[in-house]
N, C-alpha and C positions, 0 to 999 in steps of 0.2 A: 307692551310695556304699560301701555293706557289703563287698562283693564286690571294691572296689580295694583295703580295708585291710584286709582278712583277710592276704593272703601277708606282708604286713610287718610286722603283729600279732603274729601265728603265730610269725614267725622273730623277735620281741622276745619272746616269749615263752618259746621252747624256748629262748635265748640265757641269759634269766633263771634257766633252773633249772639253767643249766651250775655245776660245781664253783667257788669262787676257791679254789682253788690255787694254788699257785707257779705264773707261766708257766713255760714248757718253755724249753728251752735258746732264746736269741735274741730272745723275745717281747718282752724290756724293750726294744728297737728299736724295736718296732712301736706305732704313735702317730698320734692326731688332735688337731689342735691347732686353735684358730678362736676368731674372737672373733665374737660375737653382740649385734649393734645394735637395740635396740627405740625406743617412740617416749619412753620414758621410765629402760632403763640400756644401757649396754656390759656385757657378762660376757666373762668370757674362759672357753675350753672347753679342757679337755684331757683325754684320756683314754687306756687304751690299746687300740690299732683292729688288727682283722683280719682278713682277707679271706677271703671264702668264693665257690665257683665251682660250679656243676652244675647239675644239672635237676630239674625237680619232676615227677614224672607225676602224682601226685596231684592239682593244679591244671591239669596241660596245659602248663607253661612248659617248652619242650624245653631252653632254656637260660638259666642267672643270672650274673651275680655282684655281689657286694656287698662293702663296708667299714662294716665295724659297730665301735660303742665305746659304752661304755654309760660313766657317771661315776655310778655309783652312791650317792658320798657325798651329791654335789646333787641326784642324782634328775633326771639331764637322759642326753639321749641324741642320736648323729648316725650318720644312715645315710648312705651314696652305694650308689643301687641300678641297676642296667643287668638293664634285663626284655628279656628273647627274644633277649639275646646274653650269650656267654660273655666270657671277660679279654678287657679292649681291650686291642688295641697301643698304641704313643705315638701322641698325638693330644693335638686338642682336640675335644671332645663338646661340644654344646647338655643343658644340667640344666633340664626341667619336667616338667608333669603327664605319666604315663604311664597308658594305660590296660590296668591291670593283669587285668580283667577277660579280655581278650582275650588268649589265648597266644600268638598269632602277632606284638602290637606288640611294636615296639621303640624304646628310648629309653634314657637316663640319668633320673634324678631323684633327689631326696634330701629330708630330713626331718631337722628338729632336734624335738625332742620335749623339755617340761619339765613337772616336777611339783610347783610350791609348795605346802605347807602341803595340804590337799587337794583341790585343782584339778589338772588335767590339763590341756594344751595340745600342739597338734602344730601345726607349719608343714608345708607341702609347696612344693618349690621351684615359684613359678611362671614364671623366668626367671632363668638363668643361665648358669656354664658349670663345666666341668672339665676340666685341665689332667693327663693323664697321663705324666710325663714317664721313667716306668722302670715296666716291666713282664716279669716273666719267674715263674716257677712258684713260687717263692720268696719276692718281693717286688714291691709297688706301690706307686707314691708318685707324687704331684702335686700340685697345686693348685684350689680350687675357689672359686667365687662362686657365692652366689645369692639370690635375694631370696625368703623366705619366705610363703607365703601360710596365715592358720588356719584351720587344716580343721572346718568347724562347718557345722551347717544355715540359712546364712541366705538370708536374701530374694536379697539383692545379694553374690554373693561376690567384686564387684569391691571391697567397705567394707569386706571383713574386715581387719583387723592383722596386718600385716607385720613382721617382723623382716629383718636384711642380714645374711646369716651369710657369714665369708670365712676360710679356711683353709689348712691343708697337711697331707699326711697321707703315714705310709711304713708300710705293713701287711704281713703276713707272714701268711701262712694259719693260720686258727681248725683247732680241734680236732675239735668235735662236730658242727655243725650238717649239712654233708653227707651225711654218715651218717646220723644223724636221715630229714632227708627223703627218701632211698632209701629206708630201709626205711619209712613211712608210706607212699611211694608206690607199692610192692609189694605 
């Protein structure tokens, strides 16, 4: 289980120590927006999202990309991650488990991640989808569903708790994280 969340640890991690700084020219466009259903509230998610695209040699994944947004003030977070392919064209993609272990799969998946008080919780999508409807070097934006599964050690991980996260998102390429992982992977 170690080994699927390390790369998307890793990249919430080095995302963490990036600067808040003023975005760069155009950034305040760039946005995730979702509302998140459990078995006991609604939240609504906003934050701002940005896409990242390249390879990791370091792990073996020849190719990523991702839509990361952290909401820092709540302590909540949502990824849309595509292991072992680079930027989709328009489309619609299937969002579930990927297995991140292996460099050669490929998939969409995603993750909404919260931090009450101090508990940690992550979902990972175990069925969905995502709707790309503009894609070019610049900018991504679409649509996504999915239904949440909590990533924990149990018996049955068909009982885990679920949340319904469903959204829209228009992203414009991050700063640091590329770079980062080039050079680790060198």
């Amino acid at each position: 289980m170690w080994r699927r969340t390390v790369p998307i640890m890793a990249m919430v991690w080095l995302l963490s120590g990036c600067s808040e700084a003023e975005p760069t020219s155009g950034q305040e466009e760039s946005w995730i927006r979702a509302t998140v259903k459990s078995m006991v509230s609604t939240l609504r998610y906003e934050a701002e999202g940005q896409f990242y695209r390249g390879r990791n040699d370091y792990s073996g994944v020849q190719e990523y990309f991702t839509v990361h947004s952290e909401d820092r003030a709540n302590r909540r977070g949502l990824v849309l991650y595509r292991h072992g392919a680079g930027m989709p064209p328009v489309g619609t993609y299937a969002l579930g488990p990927v297995n991140q272990a292996d460099p050669r799969s490929q998939g969409f998946t995603a993750w909404y991640s919260e931090a009450p008080g101090d508990a940690y919780r992550s979902y990972e999508a175990a069925a969905g989808k995502i709707e790309i409807t503009a894609s070019s070097p610049t900018e991504v934006s679409g649509r996504f569903r999915f239904t949440g599964r909590l990533r924990a050690a149990l018996p049955n991980a068909d009982a885990a708790p679920t949340v319904e996260v469903e959204g829209t998102f228009r992203a414009q390429p991050g700063r640091d994280l590329p770079v980062i992982l080039e050079l680790r992977g060198n």
